[in-house]
C-alpha positions in Angstrom: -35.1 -17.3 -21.1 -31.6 -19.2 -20.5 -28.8 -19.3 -23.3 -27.9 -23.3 -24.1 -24.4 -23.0 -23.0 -21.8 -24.5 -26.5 -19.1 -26.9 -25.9 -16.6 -24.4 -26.2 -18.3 -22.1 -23.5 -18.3 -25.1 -20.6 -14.7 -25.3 -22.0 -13.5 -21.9 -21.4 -15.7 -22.0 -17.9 -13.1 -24.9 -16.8 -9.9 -23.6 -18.3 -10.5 -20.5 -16.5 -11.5 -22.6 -13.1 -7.8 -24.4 -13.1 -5.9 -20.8 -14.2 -8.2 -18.9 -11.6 -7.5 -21.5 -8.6 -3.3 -22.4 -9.4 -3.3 -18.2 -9.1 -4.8 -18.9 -5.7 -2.8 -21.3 -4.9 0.3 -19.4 -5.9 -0.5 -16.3 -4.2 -1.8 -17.8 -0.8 1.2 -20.8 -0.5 3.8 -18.1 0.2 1.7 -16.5 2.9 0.4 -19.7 4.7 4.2 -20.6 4.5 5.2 -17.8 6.5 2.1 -18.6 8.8 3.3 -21.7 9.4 7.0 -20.4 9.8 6.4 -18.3 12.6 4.3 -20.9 15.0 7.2 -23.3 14.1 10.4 -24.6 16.0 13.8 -23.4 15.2 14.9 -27.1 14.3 11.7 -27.7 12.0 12.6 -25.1 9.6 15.9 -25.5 10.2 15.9 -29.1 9.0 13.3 -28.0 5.8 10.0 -29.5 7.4 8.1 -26.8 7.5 5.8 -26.4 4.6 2.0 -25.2 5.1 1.2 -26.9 8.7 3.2 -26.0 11.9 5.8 -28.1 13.3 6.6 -27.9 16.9 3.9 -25.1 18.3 6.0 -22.1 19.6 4.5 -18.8 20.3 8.2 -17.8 22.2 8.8 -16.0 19.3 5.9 -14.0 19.2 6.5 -13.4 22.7 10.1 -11.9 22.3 8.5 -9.2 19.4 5.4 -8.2 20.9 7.6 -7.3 24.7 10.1 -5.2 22.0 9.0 -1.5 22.9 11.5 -0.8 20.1 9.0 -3.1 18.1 5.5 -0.9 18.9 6.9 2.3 18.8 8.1 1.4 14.3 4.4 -0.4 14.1 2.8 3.3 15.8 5.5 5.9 13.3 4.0 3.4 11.0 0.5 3.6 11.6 1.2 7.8 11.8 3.1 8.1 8.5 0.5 5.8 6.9 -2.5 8.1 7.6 -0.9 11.2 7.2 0.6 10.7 3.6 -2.7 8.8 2.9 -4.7 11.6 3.7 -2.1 14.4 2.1 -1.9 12.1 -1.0 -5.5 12.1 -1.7 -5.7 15.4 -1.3 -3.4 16.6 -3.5 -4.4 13.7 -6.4 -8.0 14.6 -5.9 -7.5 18.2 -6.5 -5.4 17.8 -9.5 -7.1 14.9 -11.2 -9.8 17.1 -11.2 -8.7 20.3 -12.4 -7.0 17.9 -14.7 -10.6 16.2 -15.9 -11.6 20.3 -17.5 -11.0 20.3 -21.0 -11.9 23.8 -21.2 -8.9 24.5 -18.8 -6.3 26.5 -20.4 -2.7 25.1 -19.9 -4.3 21.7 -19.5 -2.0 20.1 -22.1 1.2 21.7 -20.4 0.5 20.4 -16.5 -0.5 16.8 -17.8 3.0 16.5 -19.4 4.3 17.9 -16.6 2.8 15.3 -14.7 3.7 12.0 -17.1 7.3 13.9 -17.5 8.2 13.1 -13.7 6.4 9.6 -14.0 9.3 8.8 -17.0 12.0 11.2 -15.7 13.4 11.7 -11.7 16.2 14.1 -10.5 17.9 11.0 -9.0 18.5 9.6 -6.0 21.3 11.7 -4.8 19.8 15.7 -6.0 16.4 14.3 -4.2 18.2 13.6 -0.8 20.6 16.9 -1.2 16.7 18.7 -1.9 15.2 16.9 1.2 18.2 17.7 3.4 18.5 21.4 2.3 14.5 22.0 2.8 15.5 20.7 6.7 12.7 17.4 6.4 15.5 14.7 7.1 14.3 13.4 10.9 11.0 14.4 10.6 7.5 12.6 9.2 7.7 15.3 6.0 10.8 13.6 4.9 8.5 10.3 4.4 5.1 11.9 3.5 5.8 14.9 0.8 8.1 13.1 -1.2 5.8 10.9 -2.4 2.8 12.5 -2.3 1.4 11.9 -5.8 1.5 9.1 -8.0 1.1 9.9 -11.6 -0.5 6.3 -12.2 -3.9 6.7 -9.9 -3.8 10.7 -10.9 -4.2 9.5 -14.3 -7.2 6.8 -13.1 -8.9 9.7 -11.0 -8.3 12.1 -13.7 -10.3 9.5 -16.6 -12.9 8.6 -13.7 -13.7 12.3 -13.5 -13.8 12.9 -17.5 -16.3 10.2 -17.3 -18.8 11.7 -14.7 -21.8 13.3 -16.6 -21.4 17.7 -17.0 -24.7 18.2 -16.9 -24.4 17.6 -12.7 -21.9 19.8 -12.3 -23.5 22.2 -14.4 -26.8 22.0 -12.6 -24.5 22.5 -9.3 -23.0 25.9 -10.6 -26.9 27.3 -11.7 -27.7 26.0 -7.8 -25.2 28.7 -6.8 -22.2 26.5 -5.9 -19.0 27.2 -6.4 -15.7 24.9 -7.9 -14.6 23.7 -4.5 -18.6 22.9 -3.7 -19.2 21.2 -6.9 -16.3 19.1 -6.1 -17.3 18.5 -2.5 -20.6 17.9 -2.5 -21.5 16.5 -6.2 -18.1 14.7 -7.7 -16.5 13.3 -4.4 -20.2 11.4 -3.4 -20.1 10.2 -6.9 -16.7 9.0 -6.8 -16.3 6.7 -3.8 -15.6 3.8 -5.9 -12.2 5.3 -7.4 -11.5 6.9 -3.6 -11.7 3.8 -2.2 -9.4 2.3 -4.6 -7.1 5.5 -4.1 -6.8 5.4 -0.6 -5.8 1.5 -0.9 -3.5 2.0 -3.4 -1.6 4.8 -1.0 -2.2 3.3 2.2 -0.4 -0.3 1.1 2.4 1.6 -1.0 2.9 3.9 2.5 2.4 1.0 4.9 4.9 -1.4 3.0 7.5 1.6 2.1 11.2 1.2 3.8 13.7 2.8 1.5 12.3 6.3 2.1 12.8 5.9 5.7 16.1 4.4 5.3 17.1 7.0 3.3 16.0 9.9 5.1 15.5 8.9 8.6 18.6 8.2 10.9 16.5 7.7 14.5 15.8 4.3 16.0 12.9 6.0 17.4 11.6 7.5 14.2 11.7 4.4 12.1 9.1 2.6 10.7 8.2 -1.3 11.5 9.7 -2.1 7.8 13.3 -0.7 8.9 12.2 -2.8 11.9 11.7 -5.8 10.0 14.4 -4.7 7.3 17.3 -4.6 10.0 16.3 -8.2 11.1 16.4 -9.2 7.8 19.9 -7.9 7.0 20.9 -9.1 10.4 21.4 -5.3 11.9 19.0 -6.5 14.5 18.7 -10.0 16.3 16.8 -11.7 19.2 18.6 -9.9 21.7 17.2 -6.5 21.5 13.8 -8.0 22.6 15.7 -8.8 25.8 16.0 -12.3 25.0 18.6 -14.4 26.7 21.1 -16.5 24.2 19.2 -19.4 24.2 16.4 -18.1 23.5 17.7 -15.9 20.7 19.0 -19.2 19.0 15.8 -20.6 19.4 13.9 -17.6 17.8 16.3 -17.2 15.0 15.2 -18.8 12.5 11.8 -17.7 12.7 11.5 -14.2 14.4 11.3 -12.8 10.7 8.1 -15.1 9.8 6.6 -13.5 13.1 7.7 -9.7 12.7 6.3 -9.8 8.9 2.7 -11.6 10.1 2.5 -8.4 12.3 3.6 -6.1 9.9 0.8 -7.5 7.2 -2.1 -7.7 9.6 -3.3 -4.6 9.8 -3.7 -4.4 5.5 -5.1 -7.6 6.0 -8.1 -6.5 8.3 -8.8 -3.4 6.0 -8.5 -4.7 2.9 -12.0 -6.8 2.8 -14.0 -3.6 3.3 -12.1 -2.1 0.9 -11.5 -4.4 -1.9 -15.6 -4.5 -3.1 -14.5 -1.1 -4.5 -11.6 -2.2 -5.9 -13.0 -3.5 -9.0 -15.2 -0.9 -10.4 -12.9 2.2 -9.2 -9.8 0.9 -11.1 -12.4 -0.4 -14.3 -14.5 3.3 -14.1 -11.5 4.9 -14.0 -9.8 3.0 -16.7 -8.8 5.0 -20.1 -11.7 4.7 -22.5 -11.2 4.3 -26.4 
């Protein structure tokens, strides 16, 4: 049996249409912009003609960043940092969302507020680098993973997602002879791949796209991320040259080495995302507070 769709409905359907699609169009036209940057010539987007379609094909760019090594060795302490505070980050948000999620857990009141206290409250940036430098993590991957390692925000989603899983499982677990860390292994983490998904997404672009961290804490060209890479271009710390190009060739990539560095910078999120975001969805709407 179909519903006779009212006025008003096929209304709202085409209102929505336009507002959905001009958000499209506003998030992809920055994007395609920079696409079309970084195939461009120096004098096209010096002169304001590039706009959505290349102007003067030229991949010398691309050739002066990928022959960096300066370039691959940021996009691998990149890749690194990126799995490792991915994988510590869920860890440490799985585990505490979950002890979280037990009403009957005494204390419970106390180590949520201690946990929304640091998401309105911070030491500052000054006592957090005088605590990172006197722990001795300064030059070293721990400056760039621990830090960070849990945001209050998806603790908070992954903490309601697991108030919403059904007790009777768990419960049926514990009579099965399982213990906490089983029940959370082997009955709550299967039923939560939704939220994970969205969790590991959430940590792996904040990670990926992080600079300030780095620039704070790290003071090696060799340890440095691809953002501080793309950062330094940006600010001008870092031109054509170091890719070994000659002068003219630096001129001629000028204008556009930055279009290329970030298209190689967003790639990889790019690729991953799609398997990632039919998750997405459901794991941030499961996991959303419920009234």
């Amino acid at each position: 049996m179909t519903v006779e769709k009212t006025r008003g409905y096929r209304a709202f359907q085409v209102v929505n249409a336009v507002i959905l699609s001009g958000v499209v169009i506003v998030t992809l036209y920055p994007f395609l912009n920079i696409l079309a940057r970084s195939f461009s010539e120096e004098r096209y987007i010096v002169g304001g003609q590039v706009n959505l379609i290349p102007r003067g094909f030229n991949l010398t760019t691309y050739k002066l960043v990928v022959s960096d090594p300066t370039f691959w060795t940021n996009y691998g302490n990149t890749i690194v940092y990126t799995v490792v505070a991915t994988a510590i980050a869920m860890l440490l948000t799985t585990c505490y969302a979950y002890v979280l999620s037990k009403k009957h857990l005494k204390g419970r009141t106390f180590l949520i507020w201690v946990a929304v206290f640091t998401m309105i409250f911070s030491g500052g940036l000054i006592p957090n680098y005088v605590l990172v430098n006197g722990l001795g993590l300064t030059n070293s991957i721990w400056a760039i993973v621990l830090p960070n390692a849990i945001s209050v925000f998806n603790l908070l989603v992954m903490k309601a997602f697991f108030e919403g899983l059904p007790h009777e499982l768990e419960e049926a677990a514990a009579i099965d002879g399982l213990n906490t860390y089983g029940v959370l292994w082997r009955v709550v983490l299967p039923l939560s791949k939704a939220v994970i998904a969205t969790m590991v997404l959430f940590y792996a672009v904040s990670f990926w796209n992080s600079w300030f961290t780095a620039f704070l804490y790290l003071n090696k060209t060799e340890l440095f991320p691809v953002t501080i890479y793309l950062r330094n271009l940006i600010a001008g710390a870092t031109g054509a040259e170091s890719a070994g190009a000659s002068l003219s060739e630096a001129s001629a990539a000028a204008a556009n080495i930055q279009s290329v560095t970030i298209m190689l910078t967003v790639l990889p999120i790019l690729a991953v995302y799609p398997f990632v975001q039919r998750y997405f969805v459901s794991g941030v709407m499961l996991g959303a507070v419920k009234g």
